[in-house]
PANU-459086 format. One line per field, with one value per residue (C-alpha): residue in three letters; y, z, x; residue number from 1. Coordinates in pm, 1 decimal. Layout:
<rs>
lovex = c(ala_...)
py = c(Y_...)
pz = c(Z_...)
px = c(X_...)
vexlo = c(NUM_...)
</rs>
This chain:
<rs>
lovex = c(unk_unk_unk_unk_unk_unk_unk_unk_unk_unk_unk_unk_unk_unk_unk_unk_unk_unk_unk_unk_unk_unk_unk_unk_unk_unk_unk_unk_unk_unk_unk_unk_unk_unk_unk_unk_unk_unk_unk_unk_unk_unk_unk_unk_unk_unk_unk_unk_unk_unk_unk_unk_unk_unk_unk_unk_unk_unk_unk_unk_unk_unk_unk_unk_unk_unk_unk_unk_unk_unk_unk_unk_unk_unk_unk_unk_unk_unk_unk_unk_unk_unk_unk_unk_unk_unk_unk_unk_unk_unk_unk_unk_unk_unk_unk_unk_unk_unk_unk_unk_unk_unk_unk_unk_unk_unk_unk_unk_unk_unk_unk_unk_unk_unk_unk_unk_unk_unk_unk)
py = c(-2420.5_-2338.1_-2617.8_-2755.7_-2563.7_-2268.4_-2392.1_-2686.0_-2640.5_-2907.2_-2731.4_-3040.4_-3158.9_-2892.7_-2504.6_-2319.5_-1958.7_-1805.5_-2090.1_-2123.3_-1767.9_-1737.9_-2009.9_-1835.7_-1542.0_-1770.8_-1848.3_-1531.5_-1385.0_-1640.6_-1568.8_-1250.0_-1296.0_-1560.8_-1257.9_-1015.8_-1224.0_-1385.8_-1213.3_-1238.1_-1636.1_-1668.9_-1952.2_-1922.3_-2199.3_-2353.2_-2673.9_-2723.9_-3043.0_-3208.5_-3391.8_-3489.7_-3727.9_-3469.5_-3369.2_-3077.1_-3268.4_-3531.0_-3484.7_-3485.0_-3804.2_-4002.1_-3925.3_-4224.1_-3972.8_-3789.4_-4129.6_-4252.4_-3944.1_-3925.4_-4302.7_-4138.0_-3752.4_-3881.8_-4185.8_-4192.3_-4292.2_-4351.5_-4153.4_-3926.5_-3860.7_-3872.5_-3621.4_-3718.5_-3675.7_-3375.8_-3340.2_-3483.0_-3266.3_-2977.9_-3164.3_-3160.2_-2791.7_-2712.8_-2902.5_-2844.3_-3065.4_-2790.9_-2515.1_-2383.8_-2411.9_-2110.7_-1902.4_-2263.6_-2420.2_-2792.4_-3004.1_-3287.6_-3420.0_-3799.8_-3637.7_-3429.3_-3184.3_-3363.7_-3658.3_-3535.8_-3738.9_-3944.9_-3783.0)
pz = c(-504.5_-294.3_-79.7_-51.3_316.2_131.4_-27.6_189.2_598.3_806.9_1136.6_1377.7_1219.0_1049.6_1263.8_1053.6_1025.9_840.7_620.0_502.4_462.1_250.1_26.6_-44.0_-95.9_-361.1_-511.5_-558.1_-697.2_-946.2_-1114.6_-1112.3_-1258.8_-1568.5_-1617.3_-1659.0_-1860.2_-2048.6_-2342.2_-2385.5_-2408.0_-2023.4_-1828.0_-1482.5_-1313.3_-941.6_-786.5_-453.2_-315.2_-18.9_233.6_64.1_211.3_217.5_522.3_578.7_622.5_863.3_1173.4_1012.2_848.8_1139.0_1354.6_1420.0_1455.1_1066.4_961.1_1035.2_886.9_563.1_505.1_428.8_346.0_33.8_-21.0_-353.3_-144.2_179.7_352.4_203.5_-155.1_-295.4_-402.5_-756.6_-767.1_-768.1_-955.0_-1258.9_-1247.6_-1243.2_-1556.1_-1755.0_-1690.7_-1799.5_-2140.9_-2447.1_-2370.4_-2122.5_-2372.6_-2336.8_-1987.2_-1791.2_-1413.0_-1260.7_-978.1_-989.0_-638.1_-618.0_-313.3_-343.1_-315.6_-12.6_-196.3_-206.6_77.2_408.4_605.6_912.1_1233.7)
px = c(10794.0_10495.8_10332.1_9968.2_9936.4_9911.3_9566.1_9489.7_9585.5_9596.4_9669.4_9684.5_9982.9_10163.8_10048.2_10335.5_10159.3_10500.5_10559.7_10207.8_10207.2_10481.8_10399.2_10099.1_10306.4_10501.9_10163.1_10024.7_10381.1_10412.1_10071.7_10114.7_10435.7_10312.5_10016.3_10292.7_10570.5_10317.3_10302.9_10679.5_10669.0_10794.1_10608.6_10593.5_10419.7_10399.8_10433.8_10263.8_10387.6_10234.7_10464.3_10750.0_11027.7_11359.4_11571.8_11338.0_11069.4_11260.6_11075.5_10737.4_10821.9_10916.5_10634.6_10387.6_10089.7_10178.5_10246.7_9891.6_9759.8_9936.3_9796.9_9410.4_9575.7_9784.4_9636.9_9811.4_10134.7_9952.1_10279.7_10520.4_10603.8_10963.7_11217.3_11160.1_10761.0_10870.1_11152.5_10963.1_10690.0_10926.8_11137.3_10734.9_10681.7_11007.8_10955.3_10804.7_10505.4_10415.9_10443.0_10083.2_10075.2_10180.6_10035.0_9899.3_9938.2_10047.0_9973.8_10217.5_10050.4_9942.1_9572.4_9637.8_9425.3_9116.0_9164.0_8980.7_9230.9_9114.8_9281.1)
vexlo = c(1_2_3_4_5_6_7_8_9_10_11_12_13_14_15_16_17_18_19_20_21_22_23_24_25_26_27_28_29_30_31_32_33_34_35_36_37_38_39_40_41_42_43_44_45_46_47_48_49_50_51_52_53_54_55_56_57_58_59_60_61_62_63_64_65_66_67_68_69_70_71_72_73_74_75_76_77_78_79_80_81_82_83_84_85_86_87_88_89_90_91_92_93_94_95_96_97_98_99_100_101_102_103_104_105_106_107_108_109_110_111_112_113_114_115_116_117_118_119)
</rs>
């Protein structure tokens, strides 16, 4: 699991220098790790997801100001995603229908990735 601040900041709402960091980390890793295991039939893939409603992300989700922004960030949602947008994308990479997928990155992000978001 990386997240989409490792690709796609959004400082006004979320300045987390370590965490993006290390999901970047996560990112690079990975692919590095599907290049290498590759060959052996190992898949390795990432999902990125953008804000998803869990206990981590508690206090994001209950402020007005990230609630107003999410609503033109994901506009998929318009607010947070759920535990199990993610959970099923993990469940398709993990099946045979992914089989000839391997070193990507997936964003699970309600089009976080390529919303500008109003502020």
């Amino acid at each position: 699991m990386a997240s989409v601040l490792a690709f796609a900041p959004s400082p006004r709402y979320f300045d987390t220098y370590a965490y993006t960091a290390s999901k970047g980390g996560i990112i690079a890793m990975s692919r590095e790790a599907a290049a290498r295991y590759a060959a052996d039939g190992i898949r390795i893939n990432v999902i990125a997801p953008g804000l998803i409603d869990t206990p981590m992300a508690a206090r994001a989700v209950q402020d007005d100001a990230i609630q107003r922004f999410l609503r033109s960030k994901q506009p998929l949602s318009q607010g947070p995603g759920r535990p199990e947008d993610c959970a099923d994308a993990a469940v398709f990479l993990c099946s045979d229908e992914a089989r000839f997928i391997t070193g990507i990155v997936l964003p699970v992000d309600g089009g976080w990735c390529v919303s500008e978001g109003q502020f």
